[in-house]
C-alpha atoms as one frame of an Amber mdcrd trajectory, in Angstrom:
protein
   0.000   0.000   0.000   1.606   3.393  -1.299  -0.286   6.323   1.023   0.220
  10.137  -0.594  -0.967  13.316   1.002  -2.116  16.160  -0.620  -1.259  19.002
   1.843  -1.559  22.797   1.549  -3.107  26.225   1.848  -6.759  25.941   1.571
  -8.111  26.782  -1.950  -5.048  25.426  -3.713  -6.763  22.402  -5.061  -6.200
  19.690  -2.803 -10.076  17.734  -2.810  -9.985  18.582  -6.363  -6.746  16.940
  -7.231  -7.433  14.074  -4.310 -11.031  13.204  -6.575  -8.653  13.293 -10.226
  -6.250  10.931  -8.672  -8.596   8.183  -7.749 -10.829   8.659 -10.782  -6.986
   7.723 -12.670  -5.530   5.505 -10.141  -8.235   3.844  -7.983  -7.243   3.329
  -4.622  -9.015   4.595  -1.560  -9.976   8.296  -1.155  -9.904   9.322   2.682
 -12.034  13.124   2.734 -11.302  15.317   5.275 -13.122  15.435   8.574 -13.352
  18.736   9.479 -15.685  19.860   6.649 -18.289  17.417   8.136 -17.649  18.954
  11.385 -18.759  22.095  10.842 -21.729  21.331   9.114 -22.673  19.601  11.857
 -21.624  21.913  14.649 -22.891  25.570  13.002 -20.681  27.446  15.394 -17.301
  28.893  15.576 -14.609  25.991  15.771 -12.797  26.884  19.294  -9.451  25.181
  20.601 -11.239  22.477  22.533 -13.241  21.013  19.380  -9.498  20.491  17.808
  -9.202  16.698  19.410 -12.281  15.657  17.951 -11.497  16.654  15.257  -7.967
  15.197  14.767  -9.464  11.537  16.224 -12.425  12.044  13.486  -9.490  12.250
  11.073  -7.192   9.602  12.381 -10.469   7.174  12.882 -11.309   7.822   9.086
  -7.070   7.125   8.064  -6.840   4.111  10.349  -9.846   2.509   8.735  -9.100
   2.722   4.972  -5.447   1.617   5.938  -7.322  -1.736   7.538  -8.493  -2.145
   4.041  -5.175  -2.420   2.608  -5.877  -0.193  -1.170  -2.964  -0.680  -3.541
  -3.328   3.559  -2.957  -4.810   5.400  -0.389  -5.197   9.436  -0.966  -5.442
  11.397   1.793  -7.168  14.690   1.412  -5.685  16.026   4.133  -4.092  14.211
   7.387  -3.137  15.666  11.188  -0.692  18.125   9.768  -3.508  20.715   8.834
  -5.148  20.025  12.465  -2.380  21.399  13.801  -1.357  23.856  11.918  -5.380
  25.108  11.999  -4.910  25.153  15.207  -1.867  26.835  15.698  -2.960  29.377
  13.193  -6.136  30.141  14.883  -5.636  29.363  18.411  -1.886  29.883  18.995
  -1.599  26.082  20.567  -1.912  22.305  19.414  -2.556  19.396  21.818   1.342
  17.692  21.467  -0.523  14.023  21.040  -1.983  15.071  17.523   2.069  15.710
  16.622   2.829  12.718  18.013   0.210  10.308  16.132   0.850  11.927  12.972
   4.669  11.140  13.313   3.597   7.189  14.438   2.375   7.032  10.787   4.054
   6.299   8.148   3.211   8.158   4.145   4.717   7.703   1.125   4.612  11.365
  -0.647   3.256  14.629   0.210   1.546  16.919  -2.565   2.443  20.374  -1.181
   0.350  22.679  -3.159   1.415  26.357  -3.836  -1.248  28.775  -2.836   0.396
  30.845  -5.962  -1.550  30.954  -9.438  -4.837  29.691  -8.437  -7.276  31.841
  -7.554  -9.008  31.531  -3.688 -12.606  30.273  -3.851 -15.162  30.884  -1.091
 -16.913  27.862   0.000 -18.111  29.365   3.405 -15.724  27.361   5.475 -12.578
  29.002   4.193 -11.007  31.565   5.967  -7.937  32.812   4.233  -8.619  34.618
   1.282  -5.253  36.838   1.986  -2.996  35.095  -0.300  -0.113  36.311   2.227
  -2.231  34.176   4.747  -2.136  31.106   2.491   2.047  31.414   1.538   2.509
  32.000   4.874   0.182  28.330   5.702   2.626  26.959   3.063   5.609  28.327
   4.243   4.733  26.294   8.164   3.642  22.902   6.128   6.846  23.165   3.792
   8.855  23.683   6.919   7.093  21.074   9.149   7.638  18.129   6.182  11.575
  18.927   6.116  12.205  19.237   9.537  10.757  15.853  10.154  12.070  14.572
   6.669   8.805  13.725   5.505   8.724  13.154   1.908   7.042  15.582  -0.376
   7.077  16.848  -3.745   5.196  20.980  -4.376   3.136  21.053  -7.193   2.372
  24.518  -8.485   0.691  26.773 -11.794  -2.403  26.596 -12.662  -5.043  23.997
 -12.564  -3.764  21.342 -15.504   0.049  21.915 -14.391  -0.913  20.883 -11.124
  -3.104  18.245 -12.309  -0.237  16.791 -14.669   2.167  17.021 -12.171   0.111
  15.546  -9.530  -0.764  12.368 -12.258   3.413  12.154 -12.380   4.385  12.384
  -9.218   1.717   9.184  -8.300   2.797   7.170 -11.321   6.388   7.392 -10.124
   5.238   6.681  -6.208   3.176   3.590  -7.712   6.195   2.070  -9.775   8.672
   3.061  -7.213
């Protein structure tokens, strides 16, 4: 089982490119939790709903890896808890940091907040493109220091899309 990430700013294509890759590939297609959360919970997310929402996301990982897919795409794994949470609330429980390091992925599909323009969905909340380099800048820094491996993909929608297509072919032959 190969697992690949797609990681990144919001609004940078990362559901988008996570749907193309299993419509190519197949695999397993893991969403991501939060989105779910707030439609269920109408309010403004506060610190203390960040657990639940990291164990929603780990539950959803843990059981797609029990099925064992030849490729399992996540749309988004603890790395964006945290640094949601560290963007919003200025802290992170340390046990999301440390599951996500227990797990073991493949490749990480960094994608550039640059060339695509930011879409409103009404759960997005960084339509500052300074905002979203500066979301990129933490994730880009958080996958080196902890040698994670990842590949950016940037441009516009079908450069990201062909690059995206690439990068999994080589990850699925490797």
């Amino acid at each position: 089982m190969k697992v690949l990430v797609l990681t990144g700013p919001e609004s940078s294509g990362k559901s988008w490119l996570a749907a193309a890759l299993k419509e190519r590939f197949g695999g397993e297609l893991v969403d991501e939790y939060v989105r779910g959360f707030i439609e269920r919970n109408p309010r403004d997310t506060c610190l203390a709903d960040i657990p639940e929402i990291a164990r929603g996301q780990l539950q959803w990982e843990d059981e797609a890896r029990t099925r064992q897919p030849r490729l399992l795409i996540l749309d988004t794994h603890l790395l964006s808890n945290i640094l949601w949470s560290q963007t919003l609330f200025g802290d992170c429980p340390p046990w999301i940091e440390q599951a996500l390091l227990s797990r073991h992925y493949d490749l990480h599909l960094l994608l550039s907040p640059e060339q695509v323009d930011w879409t409103d969905d009404g759960q997005r909340c960084q339509p500052d493109l300074d905002e979203r380099r500066a979301f990129f800048n933490a994730t880009q820094a958080w996958l080196e220091q902890h040698r994670q491996p990842f590949q950016v993909l940037q441009g516009d929608w079908a450069a990201r899309r062909e690059q995206a297509l690439e990068a999994v072919t080589q990850l699925l032959t490797s």
